[in-house]
C-alpha positions as CSV (number, residue, x, y, z in Angstrom):
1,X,33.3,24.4,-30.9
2,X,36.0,24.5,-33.5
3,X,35.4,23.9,-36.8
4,X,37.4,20.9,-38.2
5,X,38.1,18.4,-41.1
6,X,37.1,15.0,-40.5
7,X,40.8,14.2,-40.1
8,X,41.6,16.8,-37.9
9,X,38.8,15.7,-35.2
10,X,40.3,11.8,-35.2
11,X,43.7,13.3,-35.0
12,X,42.6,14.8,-31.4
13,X,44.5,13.5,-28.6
14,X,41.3,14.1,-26.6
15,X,37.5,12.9,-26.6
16,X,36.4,15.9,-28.3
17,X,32.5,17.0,-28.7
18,X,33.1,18.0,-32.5
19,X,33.8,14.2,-33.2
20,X,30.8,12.8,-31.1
21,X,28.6,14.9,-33.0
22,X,30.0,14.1,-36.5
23,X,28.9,10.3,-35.5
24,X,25.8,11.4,-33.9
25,X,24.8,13.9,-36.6
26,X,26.4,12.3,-39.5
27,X,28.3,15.6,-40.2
28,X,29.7,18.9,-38.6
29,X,27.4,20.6,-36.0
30,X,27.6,24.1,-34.7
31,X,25.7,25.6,-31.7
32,X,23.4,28.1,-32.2
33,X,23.2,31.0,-29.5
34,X,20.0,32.0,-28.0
35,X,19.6,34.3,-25.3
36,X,15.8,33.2,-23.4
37,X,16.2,35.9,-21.3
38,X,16.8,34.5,-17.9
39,X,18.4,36.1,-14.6
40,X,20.7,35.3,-12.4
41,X,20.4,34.7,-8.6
42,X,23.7,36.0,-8.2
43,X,22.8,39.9,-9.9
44,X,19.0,40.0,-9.2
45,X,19.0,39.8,-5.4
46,X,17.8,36.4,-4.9
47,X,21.2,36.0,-3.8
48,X,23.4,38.7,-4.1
49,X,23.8,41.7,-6.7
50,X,27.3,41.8,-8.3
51,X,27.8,38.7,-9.9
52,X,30.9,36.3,-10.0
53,X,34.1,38.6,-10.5
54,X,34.4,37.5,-14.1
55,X,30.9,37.5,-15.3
56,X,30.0,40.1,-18.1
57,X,26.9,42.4,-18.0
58,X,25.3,40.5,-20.6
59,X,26.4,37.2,-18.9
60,X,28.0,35.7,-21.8
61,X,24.9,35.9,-23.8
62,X,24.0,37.8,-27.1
63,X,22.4,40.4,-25.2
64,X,19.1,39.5,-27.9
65,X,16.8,37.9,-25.3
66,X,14.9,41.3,-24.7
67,X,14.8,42.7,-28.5
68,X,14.1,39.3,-30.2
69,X,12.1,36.1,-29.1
70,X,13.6,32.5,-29.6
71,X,12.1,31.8,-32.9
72,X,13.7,34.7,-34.6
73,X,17.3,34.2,-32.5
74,X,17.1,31.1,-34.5
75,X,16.3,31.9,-37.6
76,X,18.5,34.7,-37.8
77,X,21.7,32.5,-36.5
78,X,21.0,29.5,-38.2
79,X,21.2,30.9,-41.4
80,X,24.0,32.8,-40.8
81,X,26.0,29.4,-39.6
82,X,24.3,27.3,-42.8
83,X,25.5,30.4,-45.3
84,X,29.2,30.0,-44.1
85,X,29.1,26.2,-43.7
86,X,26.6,24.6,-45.4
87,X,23.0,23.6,-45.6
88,X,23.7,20.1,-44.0
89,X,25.5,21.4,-40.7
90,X,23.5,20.3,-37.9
91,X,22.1,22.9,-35.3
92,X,22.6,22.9,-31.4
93,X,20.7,25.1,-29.7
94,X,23.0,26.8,-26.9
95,X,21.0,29.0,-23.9
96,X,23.7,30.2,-22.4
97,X,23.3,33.8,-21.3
98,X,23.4,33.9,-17.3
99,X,21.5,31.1,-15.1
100,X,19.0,29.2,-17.5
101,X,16.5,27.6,-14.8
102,X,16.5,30.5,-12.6
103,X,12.7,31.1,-11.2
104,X,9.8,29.2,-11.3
105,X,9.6,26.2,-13.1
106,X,6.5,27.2,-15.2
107,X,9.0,29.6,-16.8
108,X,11.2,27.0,-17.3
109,X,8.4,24.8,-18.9
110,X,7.3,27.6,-21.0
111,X,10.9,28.0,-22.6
112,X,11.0,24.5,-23.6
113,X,7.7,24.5,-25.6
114,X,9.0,27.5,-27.4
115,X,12.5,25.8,-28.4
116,X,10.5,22.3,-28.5
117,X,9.1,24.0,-31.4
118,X,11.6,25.6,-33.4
119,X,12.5,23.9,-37.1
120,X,15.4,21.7,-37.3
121,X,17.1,21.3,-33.9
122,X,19.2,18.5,-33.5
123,X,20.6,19.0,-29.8
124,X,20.3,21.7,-27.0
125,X,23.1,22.9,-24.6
126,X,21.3,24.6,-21.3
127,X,23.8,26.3,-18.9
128,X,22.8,27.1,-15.5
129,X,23.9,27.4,-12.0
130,X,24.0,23.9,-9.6
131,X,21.8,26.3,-7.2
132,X,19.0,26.7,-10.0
133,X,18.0,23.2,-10.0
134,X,15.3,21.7,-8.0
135,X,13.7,17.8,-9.0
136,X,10.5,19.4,-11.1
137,X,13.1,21.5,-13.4
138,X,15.3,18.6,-13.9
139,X,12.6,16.1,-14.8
140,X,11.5,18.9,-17.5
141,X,14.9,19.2,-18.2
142,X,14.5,15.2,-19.3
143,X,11.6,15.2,-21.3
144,X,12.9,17.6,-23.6
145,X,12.4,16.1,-26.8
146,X,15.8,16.2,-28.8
147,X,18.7,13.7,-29.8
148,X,21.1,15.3,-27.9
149,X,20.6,17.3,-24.8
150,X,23.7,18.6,-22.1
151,X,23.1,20.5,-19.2
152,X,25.9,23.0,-18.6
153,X,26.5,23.6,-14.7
154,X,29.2,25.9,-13.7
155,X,32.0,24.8,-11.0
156,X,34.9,26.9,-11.9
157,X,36.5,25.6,-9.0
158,X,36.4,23.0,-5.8
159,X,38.4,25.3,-3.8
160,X,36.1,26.6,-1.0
161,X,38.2,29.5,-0.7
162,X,38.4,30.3,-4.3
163,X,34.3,30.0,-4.3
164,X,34.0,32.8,-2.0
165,X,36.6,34.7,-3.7
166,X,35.0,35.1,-7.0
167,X,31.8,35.6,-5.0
168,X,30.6,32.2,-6.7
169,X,27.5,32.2,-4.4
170,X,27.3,28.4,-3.8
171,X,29.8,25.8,-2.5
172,X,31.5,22.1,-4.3
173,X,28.7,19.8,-2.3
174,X,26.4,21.7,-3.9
175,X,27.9,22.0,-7.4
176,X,28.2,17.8,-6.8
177,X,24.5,17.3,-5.5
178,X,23.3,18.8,-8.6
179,X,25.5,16.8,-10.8
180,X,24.1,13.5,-9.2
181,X,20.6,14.2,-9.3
182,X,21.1,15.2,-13.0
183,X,22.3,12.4,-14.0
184,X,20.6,10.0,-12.0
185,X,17.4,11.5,-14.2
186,X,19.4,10.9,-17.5
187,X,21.0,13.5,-18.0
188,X,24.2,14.2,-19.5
189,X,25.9,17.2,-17.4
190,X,28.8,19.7,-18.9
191,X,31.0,20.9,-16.3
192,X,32.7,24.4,-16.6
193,X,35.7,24.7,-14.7
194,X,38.5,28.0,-14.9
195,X,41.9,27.8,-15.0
196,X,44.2,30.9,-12.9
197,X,41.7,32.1,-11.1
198,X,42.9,34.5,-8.4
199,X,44.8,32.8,-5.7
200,X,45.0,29.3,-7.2
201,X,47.9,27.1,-7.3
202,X,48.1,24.3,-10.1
203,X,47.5,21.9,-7.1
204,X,44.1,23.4,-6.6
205,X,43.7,22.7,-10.7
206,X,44.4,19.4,-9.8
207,X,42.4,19.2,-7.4
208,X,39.5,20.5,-9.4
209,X,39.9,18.2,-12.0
210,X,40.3,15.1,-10.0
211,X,36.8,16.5,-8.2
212,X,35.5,16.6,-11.5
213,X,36.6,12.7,-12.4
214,X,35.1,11.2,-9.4
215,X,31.4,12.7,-10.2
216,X,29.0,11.2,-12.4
217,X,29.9,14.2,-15.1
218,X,30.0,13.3,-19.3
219,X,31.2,16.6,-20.2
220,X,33.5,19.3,-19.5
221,X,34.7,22.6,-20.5
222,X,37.9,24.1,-19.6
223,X,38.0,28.2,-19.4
224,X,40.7,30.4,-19.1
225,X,40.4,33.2,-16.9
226,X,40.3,36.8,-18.4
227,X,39.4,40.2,-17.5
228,X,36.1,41.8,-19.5
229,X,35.4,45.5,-19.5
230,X,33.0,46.2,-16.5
231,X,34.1,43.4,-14.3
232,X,35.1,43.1,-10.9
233,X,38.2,41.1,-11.8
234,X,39.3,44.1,-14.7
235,X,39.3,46.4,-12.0
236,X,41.2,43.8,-9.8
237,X,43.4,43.0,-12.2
238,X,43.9,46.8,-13.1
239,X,44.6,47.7,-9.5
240,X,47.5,44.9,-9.7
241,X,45.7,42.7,-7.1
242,X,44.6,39.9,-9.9
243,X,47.7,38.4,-12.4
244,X,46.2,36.7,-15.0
245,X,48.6,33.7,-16.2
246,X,50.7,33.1,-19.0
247,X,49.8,31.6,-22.7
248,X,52.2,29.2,-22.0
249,X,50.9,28.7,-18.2
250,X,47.1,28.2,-18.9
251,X,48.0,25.7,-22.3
252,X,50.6,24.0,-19.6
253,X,46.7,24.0,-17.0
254,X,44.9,22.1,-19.9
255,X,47.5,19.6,-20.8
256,X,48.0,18.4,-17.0
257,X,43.9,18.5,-17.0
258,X,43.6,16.5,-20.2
259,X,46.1,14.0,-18.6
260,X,44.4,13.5,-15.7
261,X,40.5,13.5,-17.1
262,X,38.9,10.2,-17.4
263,X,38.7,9.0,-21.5
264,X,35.2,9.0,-21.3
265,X,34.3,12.8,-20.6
266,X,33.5,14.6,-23.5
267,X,35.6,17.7,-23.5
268,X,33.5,20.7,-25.1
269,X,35.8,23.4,-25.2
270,X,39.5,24.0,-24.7
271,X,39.4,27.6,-23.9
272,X,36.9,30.6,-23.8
273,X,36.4,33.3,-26.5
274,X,35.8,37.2,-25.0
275,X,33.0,39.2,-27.2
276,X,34.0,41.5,-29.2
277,X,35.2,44.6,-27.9
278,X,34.9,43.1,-24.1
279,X,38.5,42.1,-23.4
280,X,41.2,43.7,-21.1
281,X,43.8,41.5,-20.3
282,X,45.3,39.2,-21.1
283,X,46.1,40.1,-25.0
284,X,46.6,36.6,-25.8
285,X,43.1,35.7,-25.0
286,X,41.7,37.4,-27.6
287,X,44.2,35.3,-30.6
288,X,41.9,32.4,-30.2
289,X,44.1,30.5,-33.8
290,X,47.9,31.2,-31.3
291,X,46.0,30.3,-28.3
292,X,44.2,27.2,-30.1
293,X,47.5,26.3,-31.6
294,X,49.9,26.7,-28.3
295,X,47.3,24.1,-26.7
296,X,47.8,21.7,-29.8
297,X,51.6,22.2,-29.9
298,X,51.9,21.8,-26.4
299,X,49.7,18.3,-26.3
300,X,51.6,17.0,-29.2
301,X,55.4,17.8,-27.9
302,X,54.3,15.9,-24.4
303,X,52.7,13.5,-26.0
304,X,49.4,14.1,-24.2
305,X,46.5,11.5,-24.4
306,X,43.6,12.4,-22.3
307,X,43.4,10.1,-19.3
308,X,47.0,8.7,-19.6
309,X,48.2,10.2,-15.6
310,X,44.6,9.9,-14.4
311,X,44.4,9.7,-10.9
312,X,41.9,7.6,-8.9
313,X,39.4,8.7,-6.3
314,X,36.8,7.8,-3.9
């Protein structure tokens, strides 16, 4: 999440996450990384070994979940985030490395006592795979005790086809079962989706989006696609069998989104950030203030207002 001016955030042609948690907090909130060291179905063998196409070693996690335990991941990144923006930000815990209710649901339970009890926590972000989910993890997944609570579930895309070619290990129906039983238990669910991924046409964006709008989804995150060191999709992409779209393309993918997303879903994130040292192509996905301010230039020129072409359906 950005970092903005109270002016900025109402400026924001979109329902943006940073302004529901200045109202909610009373002030600026940042999310806190912690790394609870989880699997993944998809790399342990529970369902297959080599992961989506995209995914990272470290599954887009600190890599700290086997060197430090979730007390001292706090500590030490909460004060680094108060020291650079001030003692009264507000702190959102974000598990986020690989599939965060993968295994039994006593590990599960035992994870949420530990963050339960660590010092100051106004909200937690939980991403995991719709495959991960069962009814006991979900109702724990309720009772956790905290003002704000999301459950991040990745899509990426509803394009059956597209599943099986990042090797996404689990189909829409089942990306959407998860989605309703969530929030039929009260709980506010984050949908990741990716923009250019191999073989896709804008009209399967569309179509993703629009699949997106007709669940019972709060939340969303929008992800660009790009190549990280050690991935299938680098060597794909190295081997000229994966082009990776345009600045110009993916900010032209968020603004059509944006249009078409219904008012009410929060929107978490514009575009993903590669680790450092983890990026092979595309360049421009590693500018994150050009990229940042394409999108914003791109929303303004059209006149963009999230929701204005939405598209209804059953």
């Amino acid at each position: 999440m950005d970092h903005v001016s109270p002016c900025e955030a109402e400026a924001r042609p979109y329902n943006a996450v940073s302004s529901r948690w200045r109202a909610l907090f009373g002030g600026a909130a940042r999310k806190v990384p912690l790394d609870a060291g989880f699997g993944c179905p998809n790399r342990d063998g529970a369902l297959a070994t080599g992961g989506c196409i995209f995914c990272n070693a470290r599954g887009s996690g600190t890599g700290l979940g086997s060197r430090m335990p979730l007390a001292g991941q706090w500590a030490y990144w909460s004060q680094r985030l108060r020291a650079r923006w001030g003692q009264e930000l507000a702190l959102v815990g974000y598990l986020q490395a690989f599939s965060n209710t993968h295994g039994p649901a006593a590990r599960l339970a035992a994870v949420l006592r530990e963050l339960a009890a660590l010092p100051d926590m106004a909200g937690l972000c939980l991403a995991t795979r719709p495959d991960c989910l069962d009814a006991e993890k979900i109702a724990l997944l309720a009772a956790f005790p905290v003002k704000e609570f999301w459950l991040e579930l990745g899509l990426q895309s509803s394009n059956p086809a597209t599943l099986a070619r990042i090797r996404r290990g689990h189909d829409a129906a089942c990306f959407a079962q998860a989605v309703r039983t969530a929030a039929d238990a009260g709980l506010k669910v984050t949908a990741h989706v990716m923009a250019g991924l191999p073989g896709e046409t804008r009209a399967d964006w569309d179509a993703t989006v629009d699949f997106v709008n007709a669940l019972p989804v709060a939340g969303v995150k929008f992800h660009n696609v790009y190549a990280a060191k050690d991935t299938e999709l680098a060597r794909m992409h190295l081997a000229g069998e994966a082009p990776l779209p345009e600045l110009e393309e993916y900010a032209d993918f968020v603004a059509c989104a944006l249009a078409r997303l219904r008012p009410d879903v929060v929107v978490h994130r514009l575009h993903a950030d590669p680790a450092h040292g983890e990026l092979v192509a595309p360049a421009w996905a590693g500018a994150r203030r050009r990229l940042h301010n394409t999108i914003a230039e791109v929303l303004r020129v059209r006149g963009v207002r999230q929701g204005m072409n939405r598209t209804e359906r059953t």
